[in-house]
C-alpha positions as CSV (number, residue, x, y, z in Angstrom):
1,X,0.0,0.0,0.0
2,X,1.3,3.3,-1.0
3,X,2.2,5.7,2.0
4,X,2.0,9.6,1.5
5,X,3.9,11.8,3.9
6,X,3.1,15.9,3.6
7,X,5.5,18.4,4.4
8,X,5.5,22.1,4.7
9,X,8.4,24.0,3.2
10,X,9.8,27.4,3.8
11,X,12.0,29.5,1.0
12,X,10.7,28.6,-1.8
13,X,9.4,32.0,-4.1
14,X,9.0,30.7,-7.7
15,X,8.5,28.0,-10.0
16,X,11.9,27.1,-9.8
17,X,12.4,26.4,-6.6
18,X,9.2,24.2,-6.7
19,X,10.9,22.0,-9.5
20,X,14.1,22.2,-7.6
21,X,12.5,20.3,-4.4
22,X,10.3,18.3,-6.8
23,X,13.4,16.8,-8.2
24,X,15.1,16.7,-5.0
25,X,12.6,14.7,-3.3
26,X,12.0,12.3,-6.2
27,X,15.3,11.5,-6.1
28,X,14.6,9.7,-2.5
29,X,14.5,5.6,-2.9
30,X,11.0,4.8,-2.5
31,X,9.2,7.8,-3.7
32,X,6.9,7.2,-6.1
33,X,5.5,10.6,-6.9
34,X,6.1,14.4,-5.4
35,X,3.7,17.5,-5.6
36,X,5.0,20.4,-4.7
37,X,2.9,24.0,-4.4
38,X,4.4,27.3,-4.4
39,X,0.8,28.7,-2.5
40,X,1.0,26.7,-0.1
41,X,4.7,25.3,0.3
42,X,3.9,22.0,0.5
43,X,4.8,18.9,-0.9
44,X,2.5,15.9,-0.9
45,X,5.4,12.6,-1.6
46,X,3.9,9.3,-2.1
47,X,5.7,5.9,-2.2
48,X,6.6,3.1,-0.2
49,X,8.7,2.6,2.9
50,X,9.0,6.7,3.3
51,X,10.9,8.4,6.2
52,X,9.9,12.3,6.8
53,X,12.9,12.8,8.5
54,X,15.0,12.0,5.5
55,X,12.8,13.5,3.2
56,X,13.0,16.9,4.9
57,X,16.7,16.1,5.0
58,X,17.0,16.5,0.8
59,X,14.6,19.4,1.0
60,X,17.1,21.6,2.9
61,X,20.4,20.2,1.2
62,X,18.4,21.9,-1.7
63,X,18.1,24.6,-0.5
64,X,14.7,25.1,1.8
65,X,13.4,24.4,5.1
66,X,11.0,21.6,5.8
67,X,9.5,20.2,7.9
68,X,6.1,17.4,8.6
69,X,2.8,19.5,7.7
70,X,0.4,18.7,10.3
C-alpha cells in the first residue's frame, strides 16, 4: 500500500524552486510521486517505505526548510 507523507516547506518563491524540491525529493528511494505547491509550500510525496525525517533532509540540502505538515 502506498504511504503519503506531507511536508511544509519554507523559502521557496518561484517555480523554480518548486521544481528544484520536486526533483530533490523524487530523487529519494521509494518515492513514487512528489507534488509540490508554491501557495501553499507543500509537498505531498507518495511511495513506499518513506521516512519524513529523510525527506526533509534533501529538502534543505536543496536549499529550503522543511518540515512534517500537520
Amino acid at each position: 500500500m502506498s504511504e503519503r507523507i506531507e511536508l511544509a516547506i519554507d523559502g521557496m518563491s518561484c517555480d523554480h524552486c518548486t521544481g528544484r524540491v520536486k526533483k530533490a525529493l523524487e530523487g529519494v528511494d521509494g518515492v513514487t510521486a512528489a507534488e509540490v505547491t508554491l501557495d501553499p509550500g507543500r509537498a505531498v510525496v507518495r511511495g513506499e517505505g518513506l521516512d519524513a525525517a529523510a525527506l526533509a533532509a534533501v529538502v534543505t540540502d536543496a536549499g529550503y526548510e522543511a518540515r512534517p505538515a500537520g
